[in-house]
C-alpha positions in Angstrom: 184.1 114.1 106.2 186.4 117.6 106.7 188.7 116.0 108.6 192.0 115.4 107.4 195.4 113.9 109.3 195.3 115.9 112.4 191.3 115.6 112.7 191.5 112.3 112.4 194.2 111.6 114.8 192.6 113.5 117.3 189.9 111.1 117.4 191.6 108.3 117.8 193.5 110.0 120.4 190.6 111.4 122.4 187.1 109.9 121.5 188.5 106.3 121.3 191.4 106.6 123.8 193.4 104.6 121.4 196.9 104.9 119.7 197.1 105.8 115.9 200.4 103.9 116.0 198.8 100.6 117.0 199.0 99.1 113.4 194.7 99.3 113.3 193.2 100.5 110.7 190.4 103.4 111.4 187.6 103.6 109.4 185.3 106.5 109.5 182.4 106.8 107.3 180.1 109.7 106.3 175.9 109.7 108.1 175.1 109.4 104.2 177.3 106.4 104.1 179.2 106.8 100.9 182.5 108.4 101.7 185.1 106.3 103.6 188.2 107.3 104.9 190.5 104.9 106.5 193.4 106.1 108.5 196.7 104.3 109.3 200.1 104.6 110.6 202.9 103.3 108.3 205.9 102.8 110.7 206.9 106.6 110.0 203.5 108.5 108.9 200.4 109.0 108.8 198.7 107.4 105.7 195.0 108.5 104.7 192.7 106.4 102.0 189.7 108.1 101.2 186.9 106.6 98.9 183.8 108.4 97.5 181.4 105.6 96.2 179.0 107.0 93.2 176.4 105.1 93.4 174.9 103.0 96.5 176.4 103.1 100.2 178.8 101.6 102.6 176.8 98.7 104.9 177.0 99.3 108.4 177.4 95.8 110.4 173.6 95.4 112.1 174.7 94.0 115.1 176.9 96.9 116.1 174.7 99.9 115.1 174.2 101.8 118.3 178.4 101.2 118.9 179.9 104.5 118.5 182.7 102.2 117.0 183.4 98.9 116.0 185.7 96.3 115.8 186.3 94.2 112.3 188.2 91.8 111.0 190.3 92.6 108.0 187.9 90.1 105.6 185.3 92.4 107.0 186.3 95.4 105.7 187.4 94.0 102.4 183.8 92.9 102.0 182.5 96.5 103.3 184.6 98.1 100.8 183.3 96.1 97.5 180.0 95.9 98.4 179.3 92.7 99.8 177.2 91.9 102.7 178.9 90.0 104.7 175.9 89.4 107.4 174.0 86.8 104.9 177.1 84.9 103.8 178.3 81.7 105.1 181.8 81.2 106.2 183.0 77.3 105.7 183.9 75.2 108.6 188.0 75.2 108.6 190.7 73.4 110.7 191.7 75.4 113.7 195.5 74.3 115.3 195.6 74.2 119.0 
């Protein structure tokens, strides 16, 4: 968790081949699991959110644990972020328009 901006960038860059500027959100979270940082690009900057948790850690999703990286939906994260394990709840059936 030493990286800062330019670390960062550099690994979206060259480990994940992918463009900071994207509008994605990259989350990066410490082998003890309770520091996150989340970088993003905010039309002209890099912005960097960074949260130490001081008790407890960060759930990993099970299904993509040998991923070097993973993809989540923004309801995912949310859930990440507060604690909530989003594995054993249910989502409700909703209408879908063609």
């Amino acid at each position: 968790m030493r990286k800062g901006f330019n670390g960062l960038h550099g690994l979206v860059l060259n480990a994940m081949d992918m463009d900071v500027r994207c509008g994605d959100l990259f989350v990066f979270v410490s082998k003890d699991r309770n520091k996150a940082k989340i970088l993003y690009w905010d039309t002209d900057g890099l912005v960097l959110f960074y949260k130490r948790l001081e008790k407890g850690t960060f759930k990993r999703p099970t299904a993509r644990l040998d991923a070097p990286n993973s993809e989540l939906t923004k309801e995912e994260l949310f859930m990440i972020l507060r604690g909530i394990d989003f594995e054993k709840t249910k989502k409700r059936m909703r209408y879908l328009p063609h």
